[in-house]
Structures are given as C-alpha cells and as structure tokens.
KOLGULO-554500 format. One line per 4 residues: their letters; for each residue x, y, z of N, C-alpha, C, O, CB. Coordinates in steps of 0.001 Angstrom, whole numbers. Last residue first. Glycine has a CB too. Layout:
A> X/Y/Z/X/Y/Z/X/Y/Z/X/Y/Z/X/Y/Z; ...;
// end
This chain:
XXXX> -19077/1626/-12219/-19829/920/-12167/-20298/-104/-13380/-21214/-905/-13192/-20531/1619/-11738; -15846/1647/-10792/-16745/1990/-11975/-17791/1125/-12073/-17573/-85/-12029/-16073/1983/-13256; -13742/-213/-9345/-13410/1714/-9535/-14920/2069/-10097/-15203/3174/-9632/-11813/2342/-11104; -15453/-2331/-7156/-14563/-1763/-8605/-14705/-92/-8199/-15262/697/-7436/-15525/-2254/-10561;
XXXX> -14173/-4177/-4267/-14588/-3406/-4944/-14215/-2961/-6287/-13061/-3061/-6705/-14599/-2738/-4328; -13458/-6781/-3505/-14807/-6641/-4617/-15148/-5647/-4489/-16373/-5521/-4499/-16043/-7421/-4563; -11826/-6393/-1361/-11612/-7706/-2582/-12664/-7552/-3666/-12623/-8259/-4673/-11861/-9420/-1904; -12548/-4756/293/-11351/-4663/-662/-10871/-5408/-1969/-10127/-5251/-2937/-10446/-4852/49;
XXXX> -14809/-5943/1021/-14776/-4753/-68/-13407/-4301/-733/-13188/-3734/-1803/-15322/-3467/613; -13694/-7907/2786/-14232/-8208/1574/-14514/-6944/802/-14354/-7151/-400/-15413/-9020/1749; -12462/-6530/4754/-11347/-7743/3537/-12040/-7919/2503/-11529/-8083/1396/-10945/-9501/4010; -14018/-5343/5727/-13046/-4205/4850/-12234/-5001/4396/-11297/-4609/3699/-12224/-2971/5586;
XXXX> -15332/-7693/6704/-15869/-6555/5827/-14787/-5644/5245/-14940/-5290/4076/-16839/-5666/6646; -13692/-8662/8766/-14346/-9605/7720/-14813/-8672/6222/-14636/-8978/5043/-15857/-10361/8548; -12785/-7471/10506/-11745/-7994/9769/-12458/-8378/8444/-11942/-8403/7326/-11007/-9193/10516; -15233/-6751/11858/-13984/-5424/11589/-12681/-5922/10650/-11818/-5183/10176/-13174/-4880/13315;
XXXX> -16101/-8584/12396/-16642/-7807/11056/-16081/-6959/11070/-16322/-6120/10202/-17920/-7389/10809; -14568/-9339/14434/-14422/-10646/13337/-14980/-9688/12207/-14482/-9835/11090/-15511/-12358/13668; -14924/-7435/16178/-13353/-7584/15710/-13720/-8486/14843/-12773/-8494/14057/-12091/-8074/16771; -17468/-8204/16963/-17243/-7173/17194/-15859/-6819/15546/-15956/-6254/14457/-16825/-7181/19000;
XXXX> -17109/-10772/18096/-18240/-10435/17349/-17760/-9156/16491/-17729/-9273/15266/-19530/-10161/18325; -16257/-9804/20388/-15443/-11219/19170/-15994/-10746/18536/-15320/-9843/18039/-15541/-12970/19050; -17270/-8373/22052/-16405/-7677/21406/-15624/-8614/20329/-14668/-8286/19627/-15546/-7025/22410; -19567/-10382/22970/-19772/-9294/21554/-18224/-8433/21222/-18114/-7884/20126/-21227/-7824/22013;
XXXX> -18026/-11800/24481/-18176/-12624/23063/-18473/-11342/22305/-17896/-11081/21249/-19525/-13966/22921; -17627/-9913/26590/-16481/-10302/25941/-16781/-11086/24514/-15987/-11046/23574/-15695/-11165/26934; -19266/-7360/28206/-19628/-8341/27127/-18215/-8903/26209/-17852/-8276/25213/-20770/-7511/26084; -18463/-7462/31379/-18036/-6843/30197/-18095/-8012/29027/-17433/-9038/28871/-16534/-6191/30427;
XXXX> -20889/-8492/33642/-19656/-8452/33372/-19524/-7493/31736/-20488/-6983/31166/-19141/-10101/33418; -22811/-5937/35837/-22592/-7157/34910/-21471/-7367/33935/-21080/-6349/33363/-23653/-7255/34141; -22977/-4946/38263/-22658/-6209/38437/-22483/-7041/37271/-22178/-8233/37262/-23516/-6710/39192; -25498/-2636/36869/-24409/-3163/37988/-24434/-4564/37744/-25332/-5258/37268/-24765/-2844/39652;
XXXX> -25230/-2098/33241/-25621/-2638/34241/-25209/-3189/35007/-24542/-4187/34730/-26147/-3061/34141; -22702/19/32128/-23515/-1147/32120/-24723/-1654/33358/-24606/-1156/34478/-22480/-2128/32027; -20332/1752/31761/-21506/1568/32582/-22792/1269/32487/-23774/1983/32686/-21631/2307/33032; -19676/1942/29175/-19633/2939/29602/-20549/2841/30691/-21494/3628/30752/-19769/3813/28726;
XXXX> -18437/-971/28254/-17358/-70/28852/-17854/1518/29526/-17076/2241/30149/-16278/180/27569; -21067/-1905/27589/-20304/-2671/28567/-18841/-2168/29138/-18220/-2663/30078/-20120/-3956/27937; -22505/-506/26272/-22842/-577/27073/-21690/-1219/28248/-21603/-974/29451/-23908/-1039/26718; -20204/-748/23983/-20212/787/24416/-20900/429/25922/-20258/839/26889/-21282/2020/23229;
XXXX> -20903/-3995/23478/-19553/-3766/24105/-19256/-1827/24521/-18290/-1524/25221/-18293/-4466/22750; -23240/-3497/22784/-23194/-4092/23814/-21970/-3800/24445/-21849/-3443/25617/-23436/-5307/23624; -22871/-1728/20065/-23917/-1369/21124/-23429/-1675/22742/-23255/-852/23641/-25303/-2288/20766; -21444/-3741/18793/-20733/-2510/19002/-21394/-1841/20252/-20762/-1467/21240/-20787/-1575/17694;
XXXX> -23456/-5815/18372/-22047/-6392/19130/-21547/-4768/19611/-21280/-4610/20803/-20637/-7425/17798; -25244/-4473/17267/-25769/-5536/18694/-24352/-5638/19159/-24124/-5537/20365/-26629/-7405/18345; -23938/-4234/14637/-24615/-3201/15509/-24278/-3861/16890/-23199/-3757/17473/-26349/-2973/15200; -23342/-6673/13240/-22473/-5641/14263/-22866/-4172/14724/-22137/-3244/15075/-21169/-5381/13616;
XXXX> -24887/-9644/15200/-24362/-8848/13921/-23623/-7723/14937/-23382/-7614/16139/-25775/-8143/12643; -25107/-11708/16708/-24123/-12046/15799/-24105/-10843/14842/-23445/-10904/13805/-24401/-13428/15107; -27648/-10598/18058/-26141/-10302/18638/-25316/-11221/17909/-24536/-11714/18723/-25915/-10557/20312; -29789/-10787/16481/-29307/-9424/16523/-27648/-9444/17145/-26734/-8669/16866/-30423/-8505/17533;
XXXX> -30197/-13646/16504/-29841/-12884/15229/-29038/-11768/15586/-27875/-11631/15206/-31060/-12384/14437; -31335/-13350/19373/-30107/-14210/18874/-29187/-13802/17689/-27966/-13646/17703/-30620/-15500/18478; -33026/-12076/18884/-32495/-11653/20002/-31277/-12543/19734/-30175/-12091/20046/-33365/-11807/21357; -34972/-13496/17385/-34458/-12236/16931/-32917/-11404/17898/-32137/-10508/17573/-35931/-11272/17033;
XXXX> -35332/-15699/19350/-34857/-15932/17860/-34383/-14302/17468/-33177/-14149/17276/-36313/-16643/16709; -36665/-14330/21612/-35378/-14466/21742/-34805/-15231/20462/-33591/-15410/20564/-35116/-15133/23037; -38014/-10426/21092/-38028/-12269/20979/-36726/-13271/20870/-35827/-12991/20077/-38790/-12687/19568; -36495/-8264/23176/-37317/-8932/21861/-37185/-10280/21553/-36258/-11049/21808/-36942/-8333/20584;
XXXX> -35308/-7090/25531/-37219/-7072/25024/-37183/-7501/23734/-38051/-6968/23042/-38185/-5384/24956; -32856/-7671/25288/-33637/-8688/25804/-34986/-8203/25635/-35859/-9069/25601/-33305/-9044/27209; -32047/-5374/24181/-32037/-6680/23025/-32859/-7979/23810/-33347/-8960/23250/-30113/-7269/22576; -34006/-2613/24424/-32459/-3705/25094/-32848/-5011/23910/-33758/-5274/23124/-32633/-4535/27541;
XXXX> -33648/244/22349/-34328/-489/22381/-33396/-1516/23096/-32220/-1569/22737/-34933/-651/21209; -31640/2152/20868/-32626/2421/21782/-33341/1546/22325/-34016/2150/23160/-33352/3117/21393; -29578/-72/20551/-29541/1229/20687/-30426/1807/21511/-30186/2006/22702/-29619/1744/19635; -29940/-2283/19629/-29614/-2522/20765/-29674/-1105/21143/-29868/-982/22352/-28405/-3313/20946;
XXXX> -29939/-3023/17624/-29017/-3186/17659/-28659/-2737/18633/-27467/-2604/18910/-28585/-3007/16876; -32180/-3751/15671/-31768/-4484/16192/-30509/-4631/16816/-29879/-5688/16819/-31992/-5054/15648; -33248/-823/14921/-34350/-1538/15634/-32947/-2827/16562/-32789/-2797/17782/-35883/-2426/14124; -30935/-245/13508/-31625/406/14440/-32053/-122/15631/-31641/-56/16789/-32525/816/13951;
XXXX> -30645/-2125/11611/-29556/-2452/12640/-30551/-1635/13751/-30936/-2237/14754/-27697/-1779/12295; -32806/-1014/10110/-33029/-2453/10660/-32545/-2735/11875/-33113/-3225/12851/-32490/-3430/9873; -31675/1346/9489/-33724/1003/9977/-33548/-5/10901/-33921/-37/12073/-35085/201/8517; -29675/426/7936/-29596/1196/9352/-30861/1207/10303/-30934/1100/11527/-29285/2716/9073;
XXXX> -31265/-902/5905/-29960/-1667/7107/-30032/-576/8091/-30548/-860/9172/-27977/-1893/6459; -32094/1172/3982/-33000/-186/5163/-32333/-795/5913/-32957/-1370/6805/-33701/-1484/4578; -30129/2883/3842/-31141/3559/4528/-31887/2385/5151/-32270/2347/6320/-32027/4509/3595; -28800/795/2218/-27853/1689/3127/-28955/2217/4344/-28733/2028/5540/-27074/3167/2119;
XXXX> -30038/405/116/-30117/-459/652/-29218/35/2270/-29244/-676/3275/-29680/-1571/-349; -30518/2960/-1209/-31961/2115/-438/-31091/1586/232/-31034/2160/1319/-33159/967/-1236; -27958/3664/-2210/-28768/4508/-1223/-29660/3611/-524/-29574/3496/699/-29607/5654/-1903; -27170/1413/-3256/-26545/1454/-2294/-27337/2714/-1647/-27318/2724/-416/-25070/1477/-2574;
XXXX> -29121/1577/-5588/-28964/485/-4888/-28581/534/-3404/-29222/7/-2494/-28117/-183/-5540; -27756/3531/-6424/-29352/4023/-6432/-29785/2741/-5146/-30490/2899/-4149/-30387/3798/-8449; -25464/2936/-7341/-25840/4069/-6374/-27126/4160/-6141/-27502/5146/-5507/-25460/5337/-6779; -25328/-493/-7521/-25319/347/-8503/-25666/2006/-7025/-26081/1759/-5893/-26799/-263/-10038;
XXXX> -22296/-2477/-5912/-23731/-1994/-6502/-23914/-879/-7045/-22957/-118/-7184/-24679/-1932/-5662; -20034/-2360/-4833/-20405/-3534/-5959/-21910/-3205/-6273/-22538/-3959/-7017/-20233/-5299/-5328; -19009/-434/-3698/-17980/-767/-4467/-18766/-1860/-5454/-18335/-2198/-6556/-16673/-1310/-3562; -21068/467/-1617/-21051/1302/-2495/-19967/655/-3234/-19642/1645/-3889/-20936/2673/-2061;
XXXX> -20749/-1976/330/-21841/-1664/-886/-22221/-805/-1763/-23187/-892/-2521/-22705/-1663/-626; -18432/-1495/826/-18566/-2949/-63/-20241/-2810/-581/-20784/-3353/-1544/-18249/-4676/1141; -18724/897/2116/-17788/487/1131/-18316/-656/261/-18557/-551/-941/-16522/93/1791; -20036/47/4494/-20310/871/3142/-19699/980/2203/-20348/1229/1188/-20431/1911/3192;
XXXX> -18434/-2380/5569/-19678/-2321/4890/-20477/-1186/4296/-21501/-1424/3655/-20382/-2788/5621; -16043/-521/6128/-16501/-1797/5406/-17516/-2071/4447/-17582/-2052/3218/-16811/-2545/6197; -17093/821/8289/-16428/1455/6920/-16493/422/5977/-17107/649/4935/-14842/1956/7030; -18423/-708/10336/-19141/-384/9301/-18513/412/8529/-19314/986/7792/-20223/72/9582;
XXXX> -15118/-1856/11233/-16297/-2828/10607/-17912/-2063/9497/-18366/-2530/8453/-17002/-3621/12291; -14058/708/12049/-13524/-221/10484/-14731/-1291/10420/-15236/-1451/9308/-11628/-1292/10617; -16137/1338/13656/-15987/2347/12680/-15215/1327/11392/-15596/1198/10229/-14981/3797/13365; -15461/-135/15770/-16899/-147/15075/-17102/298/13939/-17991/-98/13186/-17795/476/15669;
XXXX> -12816/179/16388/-13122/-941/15772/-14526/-1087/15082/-14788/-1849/14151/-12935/-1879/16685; -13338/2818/17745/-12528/2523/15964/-12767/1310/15421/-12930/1175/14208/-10774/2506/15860; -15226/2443/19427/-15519/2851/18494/-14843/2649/17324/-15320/2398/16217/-15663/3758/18723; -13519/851/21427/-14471/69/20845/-15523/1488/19692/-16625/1108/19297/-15450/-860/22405;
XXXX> -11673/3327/21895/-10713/2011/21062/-12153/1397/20424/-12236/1334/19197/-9582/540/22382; -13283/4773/23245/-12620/5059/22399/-12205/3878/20979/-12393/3759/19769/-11648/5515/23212; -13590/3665/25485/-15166/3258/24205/-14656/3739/23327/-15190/3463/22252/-16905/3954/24274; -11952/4059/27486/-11692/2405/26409/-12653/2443/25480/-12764/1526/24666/-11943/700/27220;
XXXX> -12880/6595/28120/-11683/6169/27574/-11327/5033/26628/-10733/4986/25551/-11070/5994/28480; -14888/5741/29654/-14665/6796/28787/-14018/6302/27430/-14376/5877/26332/-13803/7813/29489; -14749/4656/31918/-15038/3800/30867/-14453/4186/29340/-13933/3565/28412/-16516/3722/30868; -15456/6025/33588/-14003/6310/33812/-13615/5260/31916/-12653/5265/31149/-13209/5384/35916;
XXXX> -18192/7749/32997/-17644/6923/33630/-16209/7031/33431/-15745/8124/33107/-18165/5802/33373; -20509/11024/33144/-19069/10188/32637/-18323/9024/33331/-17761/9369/34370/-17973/11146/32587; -23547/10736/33800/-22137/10924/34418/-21087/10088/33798/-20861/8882/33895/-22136/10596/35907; -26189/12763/32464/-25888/11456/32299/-24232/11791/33101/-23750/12920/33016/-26034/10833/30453;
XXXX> -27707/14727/32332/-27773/14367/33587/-26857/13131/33560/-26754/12477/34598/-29215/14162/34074; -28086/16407/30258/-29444/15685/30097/-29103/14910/31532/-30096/14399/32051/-29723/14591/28473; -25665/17521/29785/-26439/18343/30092/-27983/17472/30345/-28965/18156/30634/-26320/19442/28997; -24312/14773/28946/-23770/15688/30181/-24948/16291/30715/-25403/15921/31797/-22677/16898/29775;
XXXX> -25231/14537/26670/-25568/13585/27389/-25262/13946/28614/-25947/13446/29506/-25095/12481/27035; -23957/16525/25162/-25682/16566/25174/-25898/15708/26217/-26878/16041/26885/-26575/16005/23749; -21055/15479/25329/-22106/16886/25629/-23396/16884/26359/-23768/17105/27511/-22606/17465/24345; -21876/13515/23832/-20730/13027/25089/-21484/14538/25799/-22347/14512/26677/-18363/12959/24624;
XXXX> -21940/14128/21579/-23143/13232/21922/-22955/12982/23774/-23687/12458/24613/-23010/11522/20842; -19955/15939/20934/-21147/16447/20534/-21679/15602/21596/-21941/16206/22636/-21654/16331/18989; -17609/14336/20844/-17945/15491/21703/-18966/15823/22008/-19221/16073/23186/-17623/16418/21405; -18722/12178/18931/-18198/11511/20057/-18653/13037/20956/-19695/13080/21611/-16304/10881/19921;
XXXX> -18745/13855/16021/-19885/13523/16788/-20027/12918/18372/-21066/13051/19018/-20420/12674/15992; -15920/14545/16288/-16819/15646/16585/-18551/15181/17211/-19261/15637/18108/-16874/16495/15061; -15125/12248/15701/-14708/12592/17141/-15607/13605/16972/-16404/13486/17903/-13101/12954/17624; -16023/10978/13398/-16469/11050/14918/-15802/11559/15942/-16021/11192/17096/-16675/9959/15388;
XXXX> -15128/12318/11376/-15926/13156/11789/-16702/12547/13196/-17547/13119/13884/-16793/13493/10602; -12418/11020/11490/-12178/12270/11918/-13578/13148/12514/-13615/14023/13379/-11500/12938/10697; -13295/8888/10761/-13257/8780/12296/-12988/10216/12693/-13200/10663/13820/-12072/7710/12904; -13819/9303/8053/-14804/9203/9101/-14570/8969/10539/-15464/8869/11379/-15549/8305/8771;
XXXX> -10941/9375/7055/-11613/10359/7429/-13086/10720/8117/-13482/11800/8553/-11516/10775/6565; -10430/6301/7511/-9535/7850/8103/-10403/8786/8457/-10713/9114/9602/-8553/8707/6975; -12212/5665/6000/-12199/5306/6913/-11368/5844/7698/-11734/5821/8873/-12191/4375/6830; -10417/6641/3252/-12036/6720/3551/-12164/6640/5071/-12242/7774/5545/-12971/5397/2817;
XXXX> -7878/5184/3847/-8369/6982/3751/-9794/7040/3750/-10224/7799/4619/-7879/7893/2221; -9124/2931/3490/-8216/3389/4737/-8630/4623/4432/-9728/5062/4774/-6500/3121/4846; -10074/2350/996/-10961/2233/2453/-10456/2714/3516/-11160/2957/4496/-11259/930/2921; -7941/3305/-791/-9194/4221/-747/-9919/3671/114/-10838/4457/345/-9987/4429/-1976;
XXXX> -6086/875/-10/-5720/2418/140/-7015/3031/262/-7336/3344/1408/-4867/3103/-1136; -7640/-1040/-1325/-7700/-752/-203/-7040/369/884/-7319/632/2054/-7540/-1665/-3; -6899/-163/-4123/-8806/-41/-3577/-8804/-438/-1938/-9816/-203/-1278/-10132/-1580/-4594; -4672/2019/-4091/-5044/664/-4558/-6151/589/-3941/-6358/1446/-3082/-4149/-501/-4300;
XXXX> -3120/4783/-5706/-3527/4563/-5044/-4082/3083/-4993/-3984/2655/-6143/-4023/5440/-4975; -1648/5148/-8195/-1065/4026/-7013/-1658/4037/-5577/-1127/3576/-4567/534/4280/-6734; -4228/5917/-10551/-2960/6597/-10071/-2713/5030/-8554/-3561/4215/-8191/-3412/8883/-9362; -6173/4404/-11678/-5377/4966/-12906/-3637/5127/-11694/-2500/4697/-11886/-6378/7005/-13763;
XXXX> -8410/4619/-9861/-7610/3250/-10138/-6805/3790/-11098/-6930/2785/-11798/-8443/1862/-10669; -9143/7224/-9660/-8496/7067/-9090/-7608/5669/-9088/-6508/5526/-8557/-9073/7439/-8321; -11078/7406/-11839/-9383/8077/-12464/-8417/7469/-11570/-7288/7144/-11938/-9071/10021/-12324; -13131/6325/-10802/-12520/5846/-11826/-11209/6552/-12390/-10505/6134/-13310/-13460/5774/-12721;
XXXX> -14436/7771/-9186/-13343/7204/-8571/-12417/6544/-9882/-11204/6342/-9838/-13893/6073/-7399; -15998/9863/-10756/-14733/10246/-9940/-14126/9572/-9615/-12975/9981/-9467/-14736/10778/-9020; -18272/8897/-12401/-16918/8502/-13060/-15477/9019/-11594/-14329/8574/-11563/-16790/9708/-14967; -21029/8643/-11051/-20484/9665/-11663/-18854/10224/-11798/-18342/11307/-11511/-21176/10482/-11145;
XXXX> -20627/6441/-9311/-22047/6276/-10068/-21131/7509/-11408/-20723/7093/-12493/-24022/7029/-8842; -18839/6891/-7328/-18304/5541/-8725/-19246/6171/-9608/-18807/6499/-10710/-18697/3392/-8497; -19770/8816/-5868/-18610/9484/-6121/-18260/7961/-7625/-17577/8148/-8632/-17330/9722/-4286; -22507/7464/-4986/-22645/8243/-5829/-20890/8645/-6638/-20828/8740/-7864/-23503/9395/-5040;
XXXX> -20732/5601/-3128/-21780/4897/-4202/-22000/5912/-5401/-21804/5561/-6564/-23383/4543/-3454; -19797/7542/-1747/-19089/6575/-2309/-19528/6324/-3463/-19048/6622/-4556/-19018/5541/-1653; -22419/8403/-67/-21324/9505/-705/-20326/8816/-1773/-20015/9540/-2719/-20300/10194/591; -23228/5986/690/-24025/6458/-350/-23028/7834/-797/-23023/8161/-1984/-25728/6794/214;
XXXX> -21429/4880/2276/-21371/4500/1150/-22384/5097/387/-22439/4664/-765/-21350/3272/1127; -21195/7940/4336/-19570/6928/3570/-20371/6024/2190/-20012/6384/1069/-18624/5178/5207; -23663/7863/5552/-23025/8646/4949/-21909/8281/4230/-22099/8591/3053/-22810/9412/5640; -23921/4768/6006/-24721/5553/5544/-24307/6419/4930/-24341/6270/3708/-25353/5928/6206;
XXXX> -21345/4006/7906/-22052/3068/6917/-23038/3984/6023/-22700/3740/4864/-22937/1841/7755; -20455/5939/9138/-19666/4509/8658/-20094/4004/7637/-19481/3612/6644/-19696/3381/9527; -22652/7187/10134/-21464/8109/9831/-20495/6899/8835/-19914/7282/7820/-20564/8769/11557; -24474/5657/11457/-24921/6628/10403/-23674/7223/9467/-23789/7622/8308/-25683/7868/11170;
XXXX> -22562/4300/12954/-23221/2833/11758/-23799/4007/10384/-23772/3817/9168/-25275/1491/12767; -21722/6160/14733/-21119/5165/14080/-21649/4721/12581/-21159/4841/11458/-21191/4111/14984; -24380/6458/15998/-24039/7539/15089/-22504/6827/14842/-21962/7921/14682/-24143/9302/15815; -24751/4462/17749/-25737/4503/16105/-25273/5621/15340/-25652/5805/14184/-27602/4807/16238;
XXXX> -23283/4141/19324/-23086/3280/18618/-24027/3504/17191/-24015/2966/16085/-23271/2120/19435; -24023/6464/21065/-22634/6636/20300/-22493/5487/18920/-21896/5711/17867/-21272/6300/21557; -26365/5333/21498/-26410/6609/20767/-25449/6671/19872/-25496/6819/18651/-26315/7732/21551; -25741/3529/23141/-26165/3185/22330/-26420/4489/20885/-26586/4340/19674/-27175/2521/23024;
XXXX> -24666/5551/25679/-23542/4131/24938/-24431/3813/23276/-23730/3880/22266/-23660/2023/26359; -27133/6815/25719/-25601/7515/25350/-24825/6763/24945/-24180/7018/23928/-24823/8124/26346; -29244/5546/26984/-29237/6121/26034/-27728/5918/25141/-27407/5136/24246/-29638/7390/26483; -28779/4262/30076/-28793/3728/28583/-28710/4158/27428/-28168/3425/26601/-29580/3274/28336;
XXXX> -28426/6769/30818/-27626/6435/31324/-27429/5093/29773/-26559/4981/28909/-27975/6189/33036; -31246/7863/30358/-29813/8402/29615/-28466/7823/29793/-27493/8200/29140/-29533/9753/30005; -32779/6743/31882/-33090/6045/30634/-31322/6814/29794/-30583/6303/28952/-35122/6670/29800; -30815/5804/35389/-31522/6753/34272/-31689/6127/33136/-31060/5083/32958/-30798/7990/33901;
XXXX> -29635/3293/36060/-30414/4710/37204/-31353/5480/36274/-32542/5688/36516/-29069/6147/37932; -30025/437/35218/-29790/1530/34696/-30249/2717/35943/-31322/2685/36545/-30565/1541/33269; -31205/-2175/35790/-30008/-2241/35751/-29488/-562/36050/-28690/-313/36954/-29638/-2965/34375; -33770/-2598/33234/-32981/-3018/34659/-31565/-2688/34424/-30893/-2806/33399/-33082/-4720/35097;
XXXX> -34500/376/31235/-34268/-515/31901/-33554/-1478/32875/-32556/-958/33373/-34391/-648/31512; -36948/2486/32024/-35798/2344/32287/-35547/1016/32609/-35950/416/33606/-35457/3158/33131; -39943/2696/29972/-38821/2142/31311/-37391/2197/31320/-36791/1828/30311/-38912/687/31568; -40641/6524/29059/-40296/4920/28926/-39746/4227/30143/-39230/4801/31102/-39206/4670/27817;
XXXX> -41747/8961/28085/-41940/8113/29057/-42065/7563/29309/-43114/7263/29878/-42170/7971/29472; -38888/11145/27092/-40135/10575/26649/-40450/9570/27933/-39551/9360/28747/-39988/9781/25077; -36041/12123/27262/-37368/12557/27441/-38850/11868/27575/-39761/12326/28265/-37426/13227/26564; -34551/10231/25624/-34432/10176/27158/-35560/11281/27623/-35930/10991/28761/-32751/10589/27738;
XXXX> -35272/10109/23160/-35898/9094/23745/-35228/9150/25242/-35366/8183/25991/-35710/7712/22891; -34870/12961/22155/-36324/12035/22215/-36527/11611/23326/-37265/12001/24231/-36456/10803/21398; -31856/13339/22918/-32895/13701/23584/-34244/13132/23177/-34843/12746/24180/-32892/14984/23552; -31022/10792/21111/-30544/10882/22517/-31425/11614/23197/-31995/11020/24112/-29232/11450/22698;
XXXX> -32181/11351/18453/-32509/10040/19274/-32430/10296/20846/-33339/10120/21658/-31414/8819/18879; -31027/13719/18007/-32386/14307/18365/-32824/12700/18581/-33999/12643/18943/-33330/15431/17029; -27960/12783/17884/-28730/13614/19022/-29907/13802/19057/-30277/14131/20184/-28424/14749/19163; -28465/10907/15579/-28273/10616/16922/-28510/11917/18077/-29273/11792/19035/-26823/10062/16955;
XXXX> -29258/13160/13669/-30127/11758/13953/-29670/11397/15156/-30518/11544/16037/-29944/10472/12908; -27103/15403/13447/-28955/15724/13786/-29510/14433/14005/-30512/14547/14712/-30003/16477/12362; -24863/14567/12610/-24947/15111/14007/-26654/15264/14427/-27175/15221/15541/-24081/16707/14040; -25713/13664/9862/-25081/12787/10675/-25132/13337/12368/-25421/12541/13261/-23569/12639/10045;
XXXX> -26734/16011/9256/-27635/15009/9196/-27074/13640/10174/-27720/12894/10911/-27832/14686/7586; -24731/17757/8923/-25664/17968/10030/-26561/17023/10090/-27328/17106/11049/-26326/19144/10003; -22558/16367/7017/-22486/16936/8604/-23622/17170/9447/-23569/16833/10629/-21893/18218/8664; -24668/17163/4941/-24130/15560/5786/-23790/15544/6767/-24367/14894/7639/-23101/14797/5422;
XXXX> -24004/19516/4548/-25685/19344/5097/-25418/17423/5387/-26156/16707/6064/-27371/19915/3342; -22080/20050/3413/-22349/20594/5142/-23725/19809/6065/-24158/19629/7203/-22840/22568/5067; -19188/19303/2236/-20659/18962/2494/-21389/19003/3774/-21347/18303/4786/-20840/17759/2127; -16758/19939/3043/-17626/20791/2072/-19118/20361/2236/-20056/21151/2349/-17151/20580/474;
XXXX> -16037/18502/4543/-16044/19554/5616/-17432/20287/4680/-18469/20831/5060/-14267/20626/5884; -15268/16436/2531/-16367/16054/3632/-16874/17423/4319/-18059/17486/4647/-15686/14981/4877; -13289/17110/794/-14781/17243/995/-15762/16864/1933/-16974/17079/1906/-15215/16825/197; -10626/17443/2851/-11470/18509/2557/-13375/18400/2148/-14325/19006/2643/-10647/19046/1374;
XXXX> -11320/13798/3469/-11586/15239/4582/-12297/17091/4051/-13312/17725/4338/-9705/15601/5192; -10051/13772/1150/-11406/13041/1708/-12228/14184/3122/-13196/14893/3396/-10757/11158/2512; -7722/14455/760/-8586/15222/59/-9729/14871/625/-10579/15761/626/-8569/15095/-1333; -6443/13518/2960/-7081/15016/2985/-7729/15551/2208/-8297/16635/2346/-6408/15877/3053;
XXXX> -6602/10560/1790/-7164/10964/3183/-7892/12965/3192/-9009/13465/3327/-5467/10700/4454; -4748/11264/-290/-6228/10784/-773/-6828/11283/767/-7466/12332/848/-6454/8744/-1281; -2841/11178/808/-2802/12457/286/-4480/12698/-276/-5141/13702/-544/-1526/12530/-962; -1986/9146/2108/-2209/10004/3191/-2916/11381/2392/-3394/12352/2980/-685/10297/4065;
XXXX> -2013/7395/127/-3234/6755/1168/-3320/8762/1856/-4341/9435/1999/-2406/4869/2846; 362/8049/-1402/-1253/8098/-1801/-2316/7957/-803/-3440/8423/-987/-1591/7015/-2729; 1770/7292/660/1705/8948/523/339/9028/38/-597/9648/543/2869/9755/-607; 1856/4747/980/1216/5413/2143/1136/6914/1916/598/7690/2707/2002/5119/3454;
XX> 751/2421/-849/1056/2956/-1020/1151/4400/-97/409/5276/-542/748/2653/-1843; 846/-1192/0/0/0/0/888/1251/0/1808/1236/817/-960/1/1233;
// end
C-alpha cells in the first residue's frame, strides 16, 4: 500500500467532507435528536440503569457510528463511482484498499466531533461520565472499520441508487436491532439471537459494557469477538470486490 497516496487521498477526503455541510448535520442531527427524544419521553428504564440516559448515550454513540460509517460513507461513495470520480483514481497508485483506509480515516475524523457532541448533550441531560470513557474510544474505531466496510462494499459492488436504499434499510433495521434504543432482551429471543451475531448488537453491547452497564454485569467479551471478526471480515471483503466503476 502505497502510504503517501493513502495520506494524500485521506485530505482530500476530509477537505470534501467539511464541504458537504448538510451531511455533517444530518449525521450530528439523527443521533442527538434520538438521545434527547428518547431520554425525554416516558419509557422504562431498563434493569439495571439509574436513568433512561444512562442507557441512552452508549447506544447513541453506537448509532451515530453505523450513520457516519455506513450511511453517509457509502451512499457519498456509491454516488462518487455512479459519476466517473473514482474511476481516475484506479489509474494513479492509489489501490482499492488504500481508498478504504483513507475513507475510513476520514470518518473517524468526523467522529470525534460527533463523540464530543453526543458526550455533551448527554452531560447536560444528567448522564455521568464513567471512567469507561476512555476504552469506548478504542471500541468505536473498531466499530468504525467494521461499518467502513460495509459501506464500502456496498457502495464498491452496486449500482448508487442500490446502495442509497439499501444503506437507509440496514440502518432502519440495525436500528431496531441493535440494541440502541431499544435492550435486546425485550425482543423475541430468535431475533435476540440474530441481533447479537451482527455488528450493531455487538458494538452497542460492548459501548454498554465499557460505559456503565448494568451493575454487576460483566463486560460483554463474546460481543467484542463479534465485534473484531466484522472489523476484519468486511473491509477484507470490499477490498476484494470493490470496482473503480460501475
């Protein structure tokens, strides 16, 4: 891999990203107006938890991941093949897994802003920083290469029109099943099974499980397997099947 190309592709990735403003706010506008909704509203808290925000915030962090990773990244992608731009880029030494790294570079750049942001809001709504802090760090990057991945690999082998729908019904889905707003034990336990082999449910569990979890309960160690296997599995396979062109 070529590391100047990787580093030089990265800033260009960045400059546009900054350019597109109204992604920026769409990505910062869904998880925070989740975080206040649904810690407002007048739900159970569930076991375990002092506050519904206390649950909120780990799962928050984990959905503005999957929006920022997976959503924004492959439908920006999907469109950047649809209309010839990446296609010059197989021309120069950059290599198609160079362009997931720098891709994936530059979405972690925009989580840390969303990380501040959600880390904020969750302050002012009553929620208390654990000492946890710190390690959700590391279990975000890993969340972040598993759904860089998977936008990638569906903006690298489908058509853009494709990778918009299909980008918008996975996040719906992971939504519902991933533990975010919703515990994975209120749902049926076949679905409840499904949900924690994927990588929402795994990223969710392991934020719950470093940012103060429910007392006494241990630190979800299979979901962080879970976790690291689609962080390996997905940016091997879009690397391997993506094209420059549709």
């Amino acid at each position: 891999m070529n590391r100047r190309a990787v580093v030089a592709q990265a800033r260009t990735e960045l400059v546009l990203m900054l350019r597109r403003g109204e992604n920026l706010v769409v990505t910062l506008a869904i998880p925070l107006g989740v975080l206040v909704f649904f810690s407002k509203v007048d739900t159970n808290v569930p076991a375990g938890y002092a506050t519904a925000v206390d649950f909120l915030v780990p799962g928050v962090l984990a959905l503005a991941v999957m929006s920022a990773a997976m959503v924004s990244l492959g439908i920006a992608t999907g469109f950047e093949r649809r209309y010839g731009v990446l296609k010059r880029l197989g021309s120069t030494p950059l290599t198609r897994g160079g362009l997931i790294v720098a891709k994936t570079a530059t979405i972690v750049a925009l989580e840390v802003i969303q990380f501040v942001a959600i880390v904020a809001v969750g302050i002012a709504l009553g929620w208390h920083v654990p000492s946890g802090v710190f390690g959700a760090v590391g279990i975000v990057l890993l969340g972040t290469i598993a759904f860089a991945g998977l936008g990638m690999l569906l903006a690298g082998t489908l058509r853009a029109e494709a990778t918009l729908a299909l980008a918008n019904g996975l996040f719906l889905v992971l939504l519902f099943l991933g533990g975010m707003a919703y515990p994975l034990d209120r749902l049926p336990s076949f679905l409840s099974d499904i949900a924690r082999a994927l990588p929402a449910a795994a990223l969710s569990e392991c934020l719950h499980g470093t940012l103060g979890g429910p007392a006494g309960a241990a630190f979800p160690t299979g979901s962080l397997v879970v976790l690291a296997v689609w962080a390996v599995v997905l940016p091997a396979a879009a690397a391997r099947w993506f094209r420059w062109e549709e």
